[in-house]
N, C-alpha and C positions, 0 to 999 in steps of 0.2 A: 951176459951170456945170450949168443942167439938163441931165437924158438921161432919154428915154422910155422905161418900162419898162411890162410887163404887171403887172396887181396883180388882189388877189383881198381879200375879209373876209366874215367868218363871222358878222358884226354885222348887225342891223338898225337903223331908225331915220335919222334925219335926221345925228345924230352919229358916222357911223363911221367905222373906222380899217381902214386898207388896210394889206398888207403886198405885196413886188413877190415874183413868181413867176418861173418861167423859162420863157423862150418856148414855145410848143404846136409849134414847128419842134424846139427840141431838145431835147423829150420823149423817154424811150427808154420803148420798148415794151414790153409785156406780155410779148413771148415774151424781146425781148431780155435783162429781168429774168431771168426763167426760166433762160434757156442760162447766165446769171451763175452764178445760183446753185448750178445744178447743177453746174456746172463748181469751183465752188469746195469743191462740199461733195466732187466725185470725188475732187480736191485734197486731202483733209482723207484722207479715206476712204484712199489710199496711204497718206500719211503714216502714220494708225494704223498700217497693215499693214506699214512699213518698220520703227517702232517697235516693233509687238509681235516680228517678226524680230531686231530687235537686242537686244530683253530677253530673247531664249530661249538667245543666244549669251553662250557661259560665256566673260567675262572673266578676265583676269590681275590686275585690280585686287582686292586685296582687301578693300575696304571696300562693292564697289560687288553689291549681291543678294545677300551671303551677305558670312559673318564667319571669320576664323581659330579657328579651336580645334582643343585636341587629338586631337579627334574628327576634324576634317576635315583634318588634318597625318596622320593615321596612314592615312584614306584614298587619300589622293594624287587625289583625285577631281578637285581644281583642276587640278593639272595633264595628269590623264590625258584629261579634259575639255574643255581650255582651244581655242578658239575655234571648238566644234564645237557644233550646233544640238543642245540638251538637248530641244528639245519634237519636234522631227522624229526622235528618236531612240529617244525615250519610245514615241510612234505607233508606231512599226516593230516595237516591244515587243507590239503589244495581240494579246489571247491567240483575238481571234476568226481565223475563219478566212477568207480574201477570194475563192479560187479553189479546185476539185477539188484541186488538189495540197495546198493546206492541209490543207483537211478531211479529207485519207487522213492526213497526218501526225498532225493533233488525236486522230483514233480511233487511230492507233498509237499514242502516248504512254500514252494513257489504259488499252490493253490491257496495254501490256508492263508499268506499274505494277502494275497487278494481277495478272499472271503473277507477276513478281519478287515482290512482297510473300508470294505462295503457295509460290514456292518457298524464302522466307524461314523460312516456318511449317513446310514439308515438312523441311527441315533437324532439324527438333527431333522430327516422327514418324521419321526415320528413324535418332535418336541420334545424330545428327550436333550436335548442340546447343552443342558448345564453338567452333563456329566463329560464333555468335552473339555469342559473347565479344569474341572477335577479332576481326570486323568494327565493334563498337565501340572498339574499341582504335587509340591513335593514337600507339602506343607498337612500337617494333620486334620488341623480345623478350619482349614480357607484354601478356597478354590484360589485355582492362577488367575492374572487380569485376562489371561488370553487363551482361545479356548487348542484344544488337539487338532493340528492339521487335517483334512480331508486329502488334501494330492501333493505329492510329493516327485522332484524332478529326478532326485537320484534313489528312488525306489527300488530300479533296479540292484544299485550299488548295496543298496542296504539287506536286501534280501538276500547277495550273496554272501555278507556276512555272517548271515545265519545258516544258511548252507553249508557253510563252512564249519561251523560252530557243531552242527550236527553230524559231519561225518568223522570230523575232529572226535567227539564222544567215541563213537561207534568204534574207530579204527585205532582208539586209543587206551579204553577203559579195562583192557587187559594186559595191557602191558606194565613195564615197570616203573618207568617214566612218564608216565601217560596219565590222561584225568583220574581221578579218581571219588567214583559214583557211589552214595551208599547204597542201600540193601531196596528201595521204594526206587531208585532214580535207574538202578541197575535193570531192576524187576519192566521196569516201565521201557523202558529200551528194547526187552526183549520182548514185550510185546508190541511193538513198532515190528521188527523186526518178522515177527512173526504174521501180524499187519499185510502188511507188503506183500506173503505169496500169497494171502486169501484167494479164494478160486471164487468167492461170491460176487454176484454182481455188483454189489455196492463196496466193493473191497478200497473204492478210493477212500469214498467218506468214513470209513472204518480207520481206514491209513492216517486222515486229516487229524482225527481226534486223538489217536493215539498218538502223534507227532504233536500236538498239542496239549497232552497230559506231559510228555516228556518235557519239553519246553517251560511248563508253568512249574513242574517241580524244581528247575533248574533255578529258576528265578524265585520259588519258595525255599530256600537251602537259609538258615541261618548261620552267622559266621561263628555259632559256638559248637558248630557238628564238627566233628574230630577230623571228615574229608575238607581238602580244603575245595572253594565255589568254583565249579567247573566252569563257570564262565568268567570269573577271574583270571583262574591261570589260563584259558585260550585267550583273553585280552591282554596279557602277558606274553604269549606266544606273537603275537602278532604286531608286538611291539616292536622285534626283532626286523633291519631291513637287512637280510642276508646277501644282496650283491654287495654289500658297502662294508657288510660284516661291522654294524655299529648299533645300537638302539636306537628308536625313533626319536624324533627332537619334539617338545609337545605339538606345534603348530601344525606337523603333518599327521601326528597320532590323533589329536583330538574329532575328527573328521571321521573316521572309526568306531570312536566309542558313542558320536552320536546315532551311527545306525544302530548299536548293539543297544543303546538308550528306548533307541524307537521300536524295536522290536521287543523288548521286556515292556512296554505302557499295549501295544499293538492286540498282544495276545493275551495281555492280561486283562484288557477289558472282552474278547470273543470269550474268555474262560467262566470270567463272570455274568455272563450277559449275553449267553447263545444268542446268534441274530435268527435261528432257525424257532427258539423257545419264544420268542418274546409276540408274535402275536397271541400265545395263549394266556399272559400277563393280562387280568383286568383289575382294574385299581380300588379298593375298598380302604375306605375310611381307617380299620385298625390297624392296617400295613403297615402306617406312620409310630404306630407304637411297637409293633411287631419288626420293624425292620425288614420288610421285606417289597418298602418299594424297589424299583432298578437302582434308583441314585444310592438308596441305603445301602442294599447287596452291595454295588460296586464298592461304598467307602467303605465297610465291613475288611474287605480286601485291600486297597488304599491303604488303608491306616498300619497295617501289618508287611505288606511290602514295596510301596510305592513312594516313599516318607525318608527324608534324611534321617532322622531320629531311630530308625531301625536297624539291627547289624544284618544287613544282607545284602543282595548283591547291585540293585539298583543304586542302593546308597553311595558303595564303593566307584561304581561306575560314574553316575551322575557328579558325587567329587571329585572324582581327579578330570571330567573332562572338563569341569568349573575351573579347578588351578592349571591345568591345561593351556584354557583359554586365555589366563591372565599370564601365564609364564609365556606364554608367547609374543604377548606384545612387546618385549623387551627380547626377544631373540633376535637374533643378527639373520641375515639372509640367507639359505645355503648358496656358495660359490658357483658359480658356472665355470671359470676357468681357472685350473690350477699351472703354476709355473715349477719347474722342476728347479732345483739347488743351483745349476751353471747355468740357468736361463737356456738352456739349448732344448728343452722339449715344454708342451704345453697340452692340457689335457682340458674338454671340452664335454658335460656332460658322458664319462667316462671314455670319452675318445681320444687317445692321446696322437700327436702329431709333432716332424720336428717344424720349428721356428722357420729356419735357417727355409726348406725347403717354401712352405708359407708364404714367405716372403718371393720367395721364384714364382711361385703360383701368382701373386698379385701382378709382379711386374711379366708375366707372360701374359699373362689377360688384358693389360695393358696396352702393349704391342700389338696385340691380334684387335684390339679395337681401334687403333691408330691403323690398323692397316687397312679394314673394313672402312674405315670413314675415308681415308685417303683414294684406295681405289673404287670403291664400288658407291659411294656418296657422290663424294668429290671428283671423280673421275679421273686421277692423278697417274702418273707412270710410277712412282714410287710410294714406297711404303711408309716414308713418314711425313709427318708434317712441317713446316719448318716453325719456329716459336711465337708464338703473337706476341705483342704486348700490348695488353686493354686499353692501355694510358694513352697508346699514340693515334685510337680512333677517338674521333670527334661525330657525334650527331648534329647535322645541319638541321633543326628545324622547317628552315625556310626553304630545303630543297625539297620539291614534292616528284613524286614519278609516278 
């Protein structure tokens, strides 16, 4: 049965061929198109954003973003991690500063490092110098053969670790996922906190200590308190390399936990051993029984958090960056250049490029330096050379010019 339809062709001539169209009634619109579109690409556009949320959520599967090994069994990073936003957590990490109350904290940190490191060094003007031993020491009853550093090259590096560590607390301790400070560590934060607008003149050095009661209870936290060690799970959080979307491998982790190493021995001898108190220390014979030389005070504290033999959080730290150390020397290199499946593309410190093009680049660089040599060296009419071969020159010795 015929049925009448609209037709349209692109043909000229007597001989041409029609195709049928759809009626001009039910045409959609230009804008109707539009609102399509847009709507499907907003549709798309969620979707990513629901995606990239669920790749930043640390699964229980483990096959699925990251791989078992001994490395990441000794961390417990899977578990201590397991279905909590790695890259929202990361953020919360960053060492800038977002409000005044930051930025009083960032310049506290950065002084009191530099106080402690001076009072570090004052120890050794004052022949105090065997407790330099002993703060390196992680041993109960015997000092290290080698004493605590005075200067340090990547100080700065180390100090923003703790900057980090510090606004991490702040920006996290109320949330759900976030540290979790008991009742003494919470209390102490909020007076930091509170620290920082003093309107007194001395509102720094009121800041310093209060930044440094907070810090030394962090590093006094036993691992039988029902919070877990807030400097654990940020050394955990920072395990995490979020462009790579992988966990760190020891060899680049370990480099980390020695700042976070150096800043728990740093301030925990300024806590024990004001550098501001100690010219009022004068020394009497019962000290020695009373414990209240410096060296004693200091191992007083030593023996309780500075000691493998303790459950806290130096311990924790100072272990894994020891197997750290040694799982590393057996680690394979990380890659510089990956090759795609069909050999047709190649990636360079995440920079991917094709082969094929690559190889145009060398041999274009090629020609353009044949061509410089020939005309503007050599002084040639043409742009290429024509081919030596080394074999058929001979050095006459005996010809001199």
């Amino acid at each position: 049965m015929w049925k009448a339809v609209f037709v349209q062709t692109f043909f000229q001539g007597t001989d041409r061929v029609f195709f049928p169209v759809q009626s001009p009634s039910r045409l959609v619109s230009k804008s109707a198109i539009s609102m399509s579109l847009k709507k499907i690409l907003e549709e798309a556009k969620a979707n990513d954003k629901k995606a990239s949320v669920r790749d930043n959520i640390i699964g229980s599967n483990p096959n699925v973003r990251t791989e078992r090994s001994p490395w990441l069994n000794h961390t417990e990073w899977l578990e201590m991690f397991l279905d909590k936003d790695i890259k929202a957590l990361i953020n919360y990490a960053s060492p800038t500063p977002k409000d005044l109350i930051e930025q009083g904290i960032v310049a506290s940190v950065k002084r009191l490092v530099d106080y402690s490191l001076a009072g570090v060094k004052d120890l050794q003007k004052r022949g105090w110098g065997i407790i330099r031993f002993w703060l390196r020491s992680v041993k109960v009853d015997e000092p290290y053969e080698k004493p605590f550093r005075m200067y340090y090259s990547d100080l700065r590096t180390y100090t923003s670790y703790w900057i980090r560590l510090m606004l991490f607390c702040l920006r996290t301790h109320n949330i759900e996922d976030g540290v979790r400070l008991d009742t003494e560590q919470a209390e102490m934060l909020q007076n930091l906190v509170v620290a920082v607008f003093n309107p007194e003149p001395d509102y720094e050095e009121s800041t310093d200590v209060a930044t440094l009661n907070f810090i030394v209870s962090l590093v006094k936290h036993s691992d039988f308190k029902p919070e877990p060690s807030a400097i654990k799970f940020f050394c955990g959080v920072m395990g995490y390399n979020l462009s790579e979307h992988r966990w760190k491998r020891a060899g680049e982790y370990t480099p980390f936990l020695a700042g976070i190493q150096f800043g728990i021995r740093l301030f925990s001898m300024e806590h024990c051993l004001p550098m501001n108190e100690r010219d009022d220390y004068v020394y009497q014979l019962k000290h020695e029984k009373t414990r209240k030389t410096p060296l004693l005070r200091f191992c007083k504290f030593h023996q309780g958090w500075l000691v493998m033999n303790q459950a806290c959080p130096f311990r924790w730290v100072h272990g894994l960056m020891n197997y750290g150390i040694e799982t590393a020397k057996d680690e394979r290199g990380k890659p510089m250049i990956d090759f795609s499946d069909d050999g047709k593309w190649a990636q360079i410190h995440g920079h991917a490029f094709e082969i094929s093009k690559y190889k145009s680049m060398i041999d274009s660089i090629a020609r353009r330096a044949e061509t410089i040599l020939s005309r503007e060296l050599l002084f040639r009419d043409s742009d290429t050379i024509d081919p030596i071969n080394p074999y058929e020159i001979h050095d006459d010795e005996g010809i001199y010019i």
